[in-house]
VEXSEGU-842842 format. One line per 3 residues: number of its first residue (from 1); their letters; for each residue x, y, z of C-alpha. Coordinates in steps of 0.5 Angstrom, whole numbers, plus 500, padded with zeros to 3 digits. Layout:
% VEXSEGU-842842
NUM) A) X Y Z; ...
//
This chain:
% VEXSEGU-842842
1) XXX) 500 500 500; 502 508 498; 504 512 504
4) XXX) 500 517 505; 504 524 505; 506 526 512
7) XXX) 504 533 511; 497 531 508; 497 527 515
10) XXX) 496 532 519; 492 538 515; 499 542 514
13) XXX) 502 545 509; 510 544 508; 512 551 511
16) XXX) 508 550 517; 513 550 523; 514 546 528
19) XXX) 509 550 533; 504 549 527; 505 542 527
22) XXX) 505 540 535; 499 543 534; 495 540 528
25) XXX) 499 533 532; 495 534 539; 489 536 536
28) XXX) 489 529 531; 491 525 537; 486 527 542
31) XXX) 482 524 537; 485 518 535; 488 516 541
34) XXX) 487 508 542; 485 509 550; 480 514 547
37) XXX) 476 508 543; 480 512 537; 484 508 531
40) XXX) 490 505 534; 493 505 525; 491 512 525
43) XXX) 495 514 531; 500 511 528; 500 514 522
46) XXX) 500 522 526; 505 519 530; 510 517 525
49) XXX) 509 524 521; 509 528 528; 515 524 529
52) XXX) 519 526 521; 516 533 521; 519 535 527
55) XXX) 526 533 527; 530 538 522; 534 532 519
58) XXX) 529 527 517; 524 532 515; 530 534 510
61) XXX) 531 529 507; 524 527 507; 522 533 504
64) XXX) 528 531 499; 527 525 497; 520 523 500
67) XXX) 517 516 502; 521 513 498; 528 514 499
70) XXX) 527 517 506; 524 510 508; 531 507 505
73) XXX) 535 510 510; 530 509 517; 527 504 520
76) XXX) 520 505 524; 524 505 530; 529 509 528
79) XXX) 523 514 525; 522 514 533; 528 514 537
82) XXX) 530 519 541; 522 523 540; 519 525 546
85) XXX) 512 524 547; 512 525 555; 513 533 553
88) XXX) 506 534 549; 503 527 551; 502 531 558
91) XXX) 499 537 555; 495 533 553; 492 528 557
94) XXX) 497 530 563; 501 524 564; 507 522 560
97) XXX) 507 516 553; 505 511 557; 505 504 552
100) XXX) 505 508 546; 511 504 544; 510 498 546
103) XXX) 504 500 542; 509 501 536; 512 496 536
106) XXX) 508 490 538; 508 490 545; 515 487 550
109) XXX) 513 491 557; 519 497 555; 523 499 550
112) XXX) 530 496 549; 535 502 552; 540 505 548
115) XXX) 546 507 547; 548 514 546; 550 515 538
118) XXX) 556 519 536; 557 523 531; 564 523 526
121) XXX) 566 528 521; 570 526 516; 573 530 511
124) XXX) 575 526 504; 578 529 497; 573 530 491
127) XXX) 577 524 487; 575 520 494; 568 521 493
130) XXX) 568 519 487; 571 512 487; 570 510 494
133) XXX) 575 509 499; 576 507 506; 578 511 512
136) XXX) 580 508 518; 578 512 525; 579 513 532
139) XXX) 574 515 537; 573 515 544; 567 512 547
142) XXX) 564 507 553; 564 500 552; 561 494 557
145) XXX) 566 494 563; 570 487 562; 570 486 570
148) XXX) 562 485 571; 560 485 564; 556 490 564
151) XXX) 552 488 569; 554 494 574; 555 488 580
154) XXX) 560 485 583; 562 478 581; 556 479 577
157) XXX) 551 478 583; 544 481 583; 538 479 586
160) XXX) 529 481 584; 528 488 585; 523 490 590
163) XXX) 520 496 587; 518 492 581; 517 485 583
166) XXX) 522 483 578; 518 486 572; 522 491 570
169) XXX) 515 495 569; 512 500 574; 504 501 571
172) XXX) 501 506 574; 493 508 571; 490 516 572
175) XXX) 483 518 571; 482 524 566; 478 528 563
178) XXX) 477 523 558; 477 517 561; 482 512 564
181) XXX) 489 513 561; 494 507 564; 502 509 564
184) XXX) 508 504 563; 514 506 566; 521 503 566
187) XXX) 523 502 573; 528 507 575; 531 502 580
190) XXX) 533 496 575; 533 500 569; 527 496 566
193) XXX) 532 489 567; 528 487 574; 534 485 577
196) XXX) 539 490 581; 546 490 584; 547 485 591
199) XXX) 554 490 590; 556 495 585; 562 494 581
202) XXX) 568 496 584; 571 499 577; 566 502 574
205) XXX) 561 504 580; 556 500 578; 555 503 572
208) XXX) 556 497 567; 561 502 563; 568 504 562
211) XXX) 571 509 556; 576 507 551; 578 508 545
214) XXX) 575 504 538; 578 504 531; 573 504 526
217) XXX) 575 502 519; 569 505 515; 567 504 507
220) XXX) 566 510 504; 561 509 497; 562 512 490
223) XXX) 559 518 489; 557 520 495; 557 528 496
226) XXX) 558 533 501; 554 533 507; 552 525 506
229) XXX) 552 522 512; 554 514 513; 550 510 519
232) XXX) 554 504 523; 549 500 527; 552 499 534
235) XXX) 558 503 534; 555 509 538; 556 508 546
238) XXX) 555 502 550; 549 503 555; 548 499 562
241) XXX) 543 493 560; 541 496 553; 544 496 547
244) XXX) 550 501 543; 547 506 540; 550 507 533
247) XXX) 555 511 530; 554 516 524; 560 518 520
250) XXX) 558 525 516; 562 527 510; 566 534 507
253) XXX) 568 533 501; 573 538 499; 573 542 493
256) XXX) 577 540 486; 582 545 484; 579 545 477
259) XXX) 573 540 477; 565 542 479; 560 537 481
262) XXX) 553 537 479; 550 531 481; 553 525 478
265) XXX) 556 530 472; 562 534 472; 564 541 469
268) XXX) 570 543 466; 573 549 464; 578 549 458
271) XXX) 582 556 455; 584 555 448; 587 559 444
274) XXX) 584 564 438; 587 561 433; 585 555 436
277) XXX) 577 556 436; 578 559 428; 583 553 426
280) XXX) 581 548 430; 585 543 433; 586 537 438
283) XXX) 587 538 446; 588 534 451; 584 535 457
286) XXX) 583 532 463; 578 526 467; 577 524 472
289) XXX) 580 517 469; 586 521 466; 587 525 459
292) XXX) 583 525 453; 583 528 446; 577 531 444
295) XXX) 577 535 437; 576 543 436; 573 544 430
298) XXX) 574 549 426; 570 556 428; 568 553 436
301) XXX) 565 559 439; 566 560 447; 562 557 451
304) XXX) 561 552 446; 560 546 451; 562 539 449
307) XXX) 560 532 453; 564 526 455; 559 521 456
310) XXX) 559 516 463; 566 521 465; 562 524 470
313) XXX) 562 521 478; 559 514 478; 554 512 484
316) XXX) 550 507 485; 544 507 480; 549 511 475
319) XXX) 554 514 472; 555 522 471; 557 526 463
322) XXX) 563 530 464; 562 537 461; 567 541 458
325) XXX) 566 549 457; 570 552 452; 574 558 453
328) XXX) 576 563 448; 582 567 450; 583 573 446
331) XXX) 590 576 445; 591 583 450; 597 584 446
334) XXX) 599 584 439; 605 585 435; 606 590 429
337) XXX) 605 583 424; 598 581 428; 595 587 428
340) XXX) 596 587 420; 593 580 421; 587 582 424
343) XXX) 586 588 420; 586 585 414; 582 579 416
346) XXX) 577 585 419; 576 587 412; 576 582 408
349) XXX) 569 579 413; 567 586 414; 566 584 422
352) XXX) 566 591 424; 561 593 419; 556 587 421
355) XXX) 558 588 428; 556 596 428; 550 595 424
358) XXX) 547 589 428; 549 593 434; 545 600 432
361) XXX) 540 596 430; 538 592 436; 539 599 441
364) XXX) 535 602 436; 529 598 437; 530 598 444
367) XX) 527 606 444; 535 608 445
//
């Protein structure tokens, strides 16, 4: 089934702000909330777009590549990891999310924890982008603590939390002005796991969690661009009880002495001669690949622009053109003979009469 547009979903036009949306959210959800005897597929949906629309990034590139690329890069719980409900779920029915993930996702009593993601900024030359390449980095970050294996517990000892009799849940039900609205919080006291520390961790102090240092060697595809950005599952930090977050890697590609990107295709700039653009003649040129010869025919005019097919950039799907623009330097000092030479071929075209004529005429018809 076709995805329904995100901004359709939620009534908005695509300038709306994120007040704008907040607000078209909370109206939608007091309707649709399933505790409300509303359409839990609906509630969803508006979560979904609410969730999109208001994170700068991913509304980005949703707005960039709609459903279909957007759909490749995240995941549903990517779309609604590290979205805060409780913050407008209290405004609403005055109580936090409550089971709204387990709602999402199927149920399970507590989201998985997880780990914080990092962010790397990688610089890499145009030729890099182009072809591919591999980078090998270092980044500090926590990791499990080898001593209780992240446990937090001494010898890895635990014993039944107390608070939540070992459910790792505690559910608290609140009447509002719109009926009974049940919230599921993960226990503070065993962070969701239903076990506690009989003894904390002497070397991490019970929190699971050491820093160290982590060499990376990350694959950098053909013709990615700058500001694309590579995501690595499980590479972000460690969390007691969780899983990692993960590791984004954000690319600046550096700009090419003589080379110009547009998408896939590449533009390039060649000064030729006069005599060159009037005679003719075969110039080697430069690609990505090396040299070529591509033939000047006689009388190129500047701005002439020659294609060379597939020697643009190659990514994925396809491979770009390469654009050569021609430029025609004319001379700034000529010698006696030269100046001879271009008088008389002058003369013999009637350039400047044509020129003259042409020009008057046309600042004629202007009202000059």
């Amino acid at each position: 089934m076709t995805k329904r547009d995100y901004y359709e979903i939620l009534g908005i036009s695509k300038t709306s702000s994120k007040e704008e949306i907040k607000k078209a959210y909370k109206k939608l959800a007091l309707q649709y909330h399933p505790d409300k005897g509303g359409d839990a597929e609906k509630f969803k949906e508006l979560s979904e777009a609410y969730a999109v629309l208001t994170d700068d990034v991913k509304r980005q590139q949703y707005d960039q590549f709609g459903h279909a690329g957007f759909d490749q890069r995240y995941s549903q719980e990517d779309i609604f990891r590290n979205v805060n409900f409780d913050d407008i779920f209290s405004e609403i029915f005055g109580g936090r999310s409550g089971g709204i993930f387990d709602m999402f996702f199927g149920g399970g009593g507590h989201r998985e924890r997880r780990g914080n993601d990092l962010r790397y900024d990688l610089e890499i030359s145009f030729e890099e982008a182009a072809f591919g390449t591999e980078k090998k980095i270092r980044i500090p970050r926590l990791i499990e603590c080898d001593e209780c294996e992240g446990t937090g517990a001494e010898h890895k000892e635990t014993t039944t939390c107390s608070k939540c009799n070992g459910t790792g849940e505690i559910r608290k039900t609140t009447r509002t002005p719109f009926g009974m609205f049940s919230q599921v919080s993960t226990c503070r006291e065993c962070e969701g796991t239903g076990e506690v520390a009989k003894s904390r961790c002497k070397t991490c102090r019970g929190s699971g969690l050491r820093e160290d240092n982590m060499d990376v060697n990350i694959k950098i595809p053909s013709g990615v661009e700058n500001g694309n950005r590579l995501r690595i599952r499980g590479k972000g930090e460690a969390i007691k009880n969780g899983a990692p977050g993960d590791l984004y890697i954000f690319l600046t590609v550096k700009p090419h002495d003589i080379f110009e990107r547009e998408g896939n295709d590449i533009h390039l700039n060649i000064p030729i001669s006069f005599s060159q653009a009037a005679l003719g003649d075969e110039v080697n040129v430069p690609t990505l690949d090396g040299r070529t010869k591509i033939k000047i025919p006689s009388g190129t005019q500047g701005g002439t622009v020659f294609r060379l097919i597939e020697k643009g950039i190659k990514n994925t799907y396809e491979k770009g053109d390469l654009y050569i623009h021609i430029i025609v330097k004319t001379p700034t000092k000529l010698n006696s003979n030269q100046k001879f030479f271009f008088k008389e071929l002058a003369k013999e075209n009637k350039e400047k009469l044509k020129i003259e004529k042409g020009f008057f005429e046309k600042i004629k018809d202007i009202g000059f």
